[in-house]
N, C-alpha and C positions, 0 to 999 in steps of 0.2 A: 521151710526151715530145714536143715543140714540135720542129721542122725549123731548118734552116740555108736561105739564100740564098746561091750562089755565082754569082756577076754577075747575069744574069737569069736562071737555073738555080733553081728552088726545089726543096731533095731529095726532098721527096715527091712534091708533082703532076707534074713536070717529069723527075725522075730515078726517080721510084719506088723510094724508099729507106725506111725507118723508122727514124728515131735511136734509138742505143740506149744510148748512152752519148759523154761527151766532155771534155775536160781542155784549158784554160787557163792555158798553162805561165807562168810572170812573166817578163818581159826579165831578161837578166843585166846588171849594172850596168858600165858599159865602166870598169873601176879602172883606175886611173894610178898605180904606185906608182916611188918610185927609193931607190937604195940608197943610202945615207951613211954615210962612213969615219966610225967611231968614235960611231958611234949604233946604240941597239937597235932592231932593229927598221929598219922601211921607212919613208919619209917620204910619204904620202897625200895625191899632189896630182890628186886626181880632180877636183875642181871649180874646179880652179885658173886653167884657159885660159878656159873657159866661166861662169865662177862658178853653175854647176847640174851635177846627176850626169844623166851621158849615157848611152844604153841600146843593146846588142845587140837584133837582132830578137829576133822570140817565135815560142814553137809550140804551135799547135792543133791536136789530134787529135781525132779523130771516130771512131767507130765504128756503121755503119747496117747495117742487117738487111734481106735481098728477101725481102719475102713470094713465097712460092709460088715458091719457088727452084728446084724442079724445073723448072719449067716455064719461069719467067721468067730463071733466071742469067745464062745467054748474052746474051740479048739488051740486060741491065739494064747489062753490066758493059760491053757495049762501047759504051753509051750514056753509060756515066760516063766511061768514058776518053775519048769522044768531045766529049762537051762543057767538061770540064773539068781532065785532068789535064796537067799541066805548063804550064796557061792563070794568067797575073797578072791577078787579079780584084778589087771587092771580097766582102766576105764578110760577111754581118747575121745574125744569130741572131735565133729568134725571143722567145727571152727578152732579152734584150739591145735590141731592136727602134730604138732612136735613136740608135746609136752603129756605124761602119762600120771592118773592119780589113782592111788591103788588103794582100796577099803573092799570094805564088803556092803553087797545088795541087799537089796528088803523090799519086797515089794508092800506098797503105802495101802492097806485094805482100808483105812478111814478115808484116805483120798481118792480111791478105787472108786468109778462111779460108773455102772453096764449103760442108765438110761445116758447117759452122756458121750460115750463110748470110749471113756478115759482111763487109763492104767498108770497110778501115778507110781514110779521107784524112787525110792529113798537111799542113797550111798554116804556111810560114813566111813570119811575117809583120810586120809595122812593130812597134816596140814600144809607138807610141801608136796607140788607137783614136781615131776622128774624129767629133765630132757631129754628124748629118748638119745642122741647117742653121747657116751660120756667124754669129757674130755681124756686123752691118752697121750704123755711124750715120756720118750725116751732118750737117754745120752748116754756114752762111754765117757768115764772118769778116769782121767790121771793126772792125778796131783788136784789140782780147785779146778772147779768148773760151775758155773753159774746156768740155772734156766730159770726161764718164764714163763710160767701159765698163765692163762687169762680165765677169769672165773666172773661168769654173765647174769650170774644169781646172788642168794643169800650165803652167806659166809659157812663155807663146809670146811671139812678137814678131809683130806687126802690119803691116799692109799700111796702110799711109796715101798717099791720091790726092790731089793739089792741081791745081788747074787754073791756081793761079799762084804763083811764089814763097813761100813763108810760112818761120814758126819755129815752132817746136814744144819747149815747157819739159817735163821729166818729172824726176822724184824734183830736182828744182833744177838741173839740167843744160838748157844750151838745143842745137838742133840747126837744121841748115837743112833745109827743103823745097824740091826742085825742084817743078817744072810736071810732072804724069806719077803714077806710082808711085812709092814708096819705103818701104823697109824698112830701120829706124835700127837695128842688132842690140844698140845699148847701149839702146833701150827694149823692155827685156821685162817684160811686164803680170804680175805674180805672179797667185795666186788671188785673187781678189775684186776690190773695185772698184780701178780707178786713175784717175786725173785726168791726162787731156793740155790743157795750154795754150798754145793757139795764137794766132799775134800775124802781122798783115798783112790782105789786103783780097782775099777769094775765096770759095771752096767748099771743103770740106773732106770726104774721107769717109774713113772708117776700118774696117778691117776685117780677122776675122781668125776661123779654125776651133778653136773651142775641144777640144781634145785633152785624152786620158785614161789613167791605167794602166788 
């Protein structure tokens, strides 16, 4: 079975660990419900403030194996609590290998078993994973000029840079740009392509880390 990466920590060369098994728990969906006189039931306004379902962190469990536990256990286990436990990191699987989930460690002492020779870790962690490289385009603006992202995840919102005033059109909705950063939170890029149009005379760039369940 393939290793984990906990920051620059890899479990085998690094930690001398051998995976032996691991579970990828789903986010729990943060529900929003409220009660109404004289109706059945709950009234489900989970996506009502945000118009998208919002998520509790997640949990990752691991369970790895020391070889030659006799000999190495002492020294493996306080190697692992030494570099990693109760450390906020990120974390790459090696099946998993483009996508990065960042929480903090714990190593599992109820799961912890010497006669076994098992070291279980417990990561709670973001409910979205992160692709490592972000999407990034840029365009010079004079007068309108239209781009297209393509967004391969769940619906994020965008970091957009002007180096001078602009506007910016999305789903028919116009917005203003300062000079700087800016992040409009009523443009959020669903999955696949979107078209932002921009109107004014500058540099434009756009940008944003496509995220995952």
């Amino acid at each position: 079975m393939k290793g984990v990466k906990f920051g620059a920590y890899r479990s085998d060369t690094d930690l001398g660990l051998v995976l032996y098994s691991k579970k990828i728990s789903p986010p729990i969906v943060r529900k929003v419900t409220v009660e109404v006189p004289g109706r059945d039931g709950n009234l489900d306004i989970t996506e009502a403030l945000t118009g998208r379902v919002m998520y509790e962190d997640r949990t990752i469990s691991f369970v790895f194996r020391v070889p030659n536990s006799k000999e190495k256990w002492a020294s493996v286990y306080s190697g692992v609590l030494n570099k990693i436990h109760g450390r906020k990191m990120d974390i790459v699987l090696d099946d998993d290998p483009d996508y990065i989930y960042t929480g903090r460690v714990s190593i599992d002492d109820f799961a912890t078993n010497r006669t076994l020779s098992e070291i279980a870790v417990t990561c709670t962690v973001n409910p979205k994973k992160t692709y490592k490289t972000p999407v990034k385009k840029s365009i010079s603006v004079s007068g309108t000029k239209a781009l297209t992202v393509i967004n391969a995840g769940v619906p994020i919102v965008p970091e957009i840079t002007a180096d001078k005033a602009m506007d910016v059109a999305f789903n028919g909705k116009s917005y203003h740009l300062s000079p700087g950063k800016n992040k409009v939170f009523d443009i959020l890029l669903p999955e696949g392509d979107s078209k932002l149009s921009f109107s004014g005379n500058g540099n434009i760039t756009v940008e944003f880390k496509v995220k995952s369940l």
